[in-house]
C-alpha positions as CSV (number, residue, x, y, z in Angstrom):
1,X,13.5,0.5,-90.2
2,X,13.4,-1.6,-86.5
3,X,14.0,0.0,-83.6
4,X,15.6,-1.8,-80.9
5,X,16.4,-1.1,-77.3
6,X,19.9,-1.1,-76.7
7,X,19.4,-0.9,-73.4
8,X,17.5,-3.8,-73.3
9,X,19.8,-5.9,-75.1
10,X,23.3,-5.5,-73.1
11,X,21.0,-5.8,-69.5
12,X,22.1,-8.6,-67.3
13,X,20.5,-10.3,-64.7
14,X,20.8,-9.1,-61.3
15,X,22.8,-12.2,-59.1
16,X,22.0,-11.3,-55.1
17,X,25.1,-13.0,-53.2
18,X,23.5,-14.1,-50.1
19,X,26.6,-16.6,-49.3
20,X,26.8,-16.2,-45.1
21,X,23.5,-14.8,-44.6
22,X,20.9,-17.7,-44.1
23,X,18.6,-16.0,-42.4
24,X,17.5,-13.9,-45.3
25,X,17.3,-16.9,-47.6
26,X,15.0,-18.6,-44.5
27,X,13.0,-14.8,-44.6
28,X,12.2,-15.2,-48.2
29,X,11.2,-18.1,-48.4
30,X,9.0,-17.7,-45.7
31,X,7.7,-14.7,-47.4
32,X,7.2,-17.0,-50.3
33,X,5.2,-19.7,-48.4
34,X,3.0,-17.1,-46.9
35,X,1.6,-15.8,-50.2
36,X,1.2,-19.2,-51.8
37,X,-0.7,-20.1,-48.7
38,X,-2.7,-16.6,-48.9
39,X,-3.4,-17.1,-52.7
40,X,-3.6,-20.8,-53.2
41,X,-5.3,-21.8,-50.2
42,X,-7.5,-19.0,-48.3
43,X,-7.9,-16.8,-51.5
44,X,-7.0,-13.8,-49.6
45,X,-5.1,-10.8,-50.9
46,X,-2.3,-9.9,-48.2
47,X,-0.6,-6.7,-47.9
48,X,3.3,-6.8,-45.9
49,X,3.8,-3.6,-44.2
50,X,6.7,-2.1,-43.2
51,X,9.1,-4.9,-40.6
52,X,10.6,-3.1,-37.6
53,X,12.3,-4.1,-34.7
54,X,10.0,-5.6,-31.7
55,X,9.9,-3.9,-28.4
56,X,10.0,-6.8,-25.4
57,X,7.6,-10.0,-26.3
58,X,3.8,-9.1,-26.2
59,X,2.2,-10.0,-28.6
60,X,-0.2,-8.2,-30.7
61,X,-2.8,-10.4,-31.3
62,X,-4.8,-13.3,-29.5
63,X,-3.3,-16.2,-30.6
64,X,0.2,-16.9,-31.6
65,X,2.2,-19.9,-32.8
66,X,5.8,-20.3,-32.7
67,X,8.0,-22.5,-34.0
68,X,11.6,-23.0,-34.0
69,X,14.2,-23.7,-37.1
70,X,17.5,-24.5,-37.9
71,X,20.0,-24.9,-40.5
72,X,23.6,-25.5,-40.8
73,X,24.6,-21.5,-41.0
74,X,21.3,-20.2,-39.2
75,X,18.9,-20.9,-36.2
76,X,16.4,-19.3,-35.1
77,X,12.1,-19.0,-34.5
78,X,9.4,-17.8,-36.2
79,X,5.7,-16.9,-34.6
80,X,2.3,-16.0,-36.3
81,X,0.5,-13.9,-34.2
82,X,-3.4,-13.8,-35.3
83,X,-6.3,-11.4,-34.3
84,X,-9.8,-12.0,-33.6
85,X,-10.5,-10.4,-36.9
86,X,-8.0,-12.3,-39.0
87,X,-8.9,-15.2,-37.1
88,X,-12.5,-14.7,-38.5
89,X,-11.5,-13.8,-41.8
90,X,-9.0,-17.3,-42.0
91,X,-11.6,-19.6,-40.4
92,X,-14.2,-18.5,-43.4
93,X,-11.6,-19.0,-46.0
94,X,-10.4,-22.1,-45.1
95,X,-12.6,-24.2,-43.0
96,X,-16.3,-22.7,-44.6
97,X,-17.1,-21.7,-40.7
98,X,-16.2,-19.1,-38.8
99,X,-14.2,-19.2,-35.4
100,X,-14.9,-15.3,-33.4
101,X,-13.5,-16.6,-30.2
102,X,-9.6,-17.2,-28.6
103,X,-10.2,-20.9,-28.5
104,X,-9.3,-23.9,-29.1
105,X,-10.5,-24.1,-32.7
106,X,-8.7,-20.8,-33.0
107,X,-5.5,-22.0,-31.5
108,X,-5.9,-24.9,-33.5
109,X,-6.1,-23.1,-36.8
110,X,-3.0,-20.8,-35.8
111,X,-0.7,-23.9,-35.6
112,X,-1.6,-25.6,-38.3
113,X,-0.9,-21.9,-40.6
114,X,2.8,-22.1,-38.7
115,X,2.7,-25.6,-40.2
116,X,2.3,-25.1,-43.6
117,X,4.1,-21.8,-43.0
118,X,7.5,-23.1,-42.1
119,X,6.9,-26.4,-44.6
120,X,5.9,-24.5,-47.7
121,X,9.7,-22.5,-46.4
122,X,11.2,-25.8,-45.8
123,X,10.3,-27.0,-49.6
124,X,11.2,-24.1,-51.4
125,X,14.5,-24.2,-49.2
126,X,14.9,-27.9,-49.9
127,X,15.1,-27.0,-53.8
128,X,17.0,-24.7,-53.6
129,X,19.6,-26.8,-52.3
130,X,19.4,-25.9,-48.3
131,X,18.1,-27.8,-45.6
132,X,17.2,-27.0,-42.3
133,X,15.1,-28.9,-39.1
134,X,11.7,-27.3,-37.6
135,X,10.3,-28.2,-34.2
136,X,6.4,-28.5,-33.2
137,X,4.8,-25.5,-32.8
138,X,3.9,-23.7,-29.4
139,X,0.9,-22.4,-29.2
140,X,0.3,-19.3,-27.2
141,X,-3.8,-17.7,-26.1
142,X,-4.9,-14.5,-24.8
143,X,-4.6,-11.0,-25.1
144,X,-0.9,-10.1,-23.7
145,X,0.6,-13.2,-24.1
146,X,4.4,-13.3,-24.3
147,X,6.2,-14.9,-27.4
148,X,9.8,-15.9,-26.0
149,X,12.0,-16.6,-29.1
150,X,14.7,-19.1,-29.3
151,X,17.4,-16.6,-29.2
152,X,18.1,-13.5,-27.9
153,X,18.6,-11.8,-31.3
154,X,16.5,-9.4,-32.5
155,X,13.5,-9.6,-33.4
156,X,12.1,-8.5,-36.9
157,X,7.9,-7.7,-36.8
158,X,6.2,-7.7,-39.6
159,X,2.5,-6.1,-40.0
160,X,0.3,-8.3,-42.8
161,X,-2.8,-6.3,-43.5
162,X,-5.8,-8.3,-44.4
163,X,-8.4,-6.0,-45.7
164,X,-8.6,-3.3,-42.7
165,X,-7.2,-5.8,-40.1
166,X,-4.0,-7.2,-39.7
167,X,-1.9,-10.6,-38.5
168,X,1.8,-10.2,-37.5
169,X,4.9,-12.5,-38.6
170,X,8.1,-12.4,-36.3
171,X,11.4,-13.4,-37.3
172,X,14.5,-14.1,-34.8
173,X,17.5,-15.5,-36.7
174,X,21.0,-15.8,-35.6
């Protein structure tokens, strides 16, 4: 006698409606881009935390990128902020050497991960049938800096643990 799953059988696939809400479909794909880029290109293991909202614009790290984005039902900006730890840990995955400074190099490296942050998005988007503009990248040094987004939204910050340490991603949509 088989046993089957009944269960199994009549279960149908789960169909999210994100019709009027671009911004989510731009936060996942993000969210997309950055493992690929974790996994494919620095294998690193990556942890998301928990997003909250953002008190005023320090940032938390030393260096940040920001770039803006926009799409016919969204606009907004996303920034990397990096630590001197990340930084460190990054640098040795990707470029065999290791940058332990705020510098150039290091400012450098952050802009280029906003890069292929936003354009691993932008592909994933672009199949999916949406398309949407990104500017260059700003690039932001030292400890306090301010990350002014595009809008006046709110902004979403979320903590990516890297081992012990951890980089921030924020997200302003409107």
């Amino acid at each position: 006698m088989r046993h089957t799953n009944r269960a199994a059988e009549t279960r149908q696939p789960i169909a999210v409606d994100y019709e009027g809400r671009m911004d989510i479909v731009m936060t996942h794909a993000l969210l997309e881009s950055l493992f690929t880029i974790f996994f494919f290109f620095l294998n690193l293991e990556i942890q998301p935390g928990v997003p909250e909202a953002k008190q005023g614009n320090i940032a938390k790290g030393e260096i940040s990128s920001l770039i803006g984005m926009q799409a016919a039902n969204a606009s907004g900006s996303v920034a990397l902020t990096l630590t001197l730890p990340t930084i460190r840990e990054i640098s040795r995955n990707l470029m065999g050497q290791e940058i332990s400074t705020a510098n150039k190099e290091a400012a450098d490296l952050a802009g280029e991960l906003i890069n292929m942050l936003v354009g691993g998005a932008k592909r994933i988007l672009s199949e999916r049938g949406h398309d949407f503009d990104m500017q260059r990248p700003q690039l932001l040094t030292g400890e306090g800096h301010e990350i002014v987004h595009h809008h006046p939204g709110q902004t979403v910050l979320l903590p990516v643990k890297i081992g012990q340490d951890a980089f921030y991603l924020e997200l302003n949509f409107i």
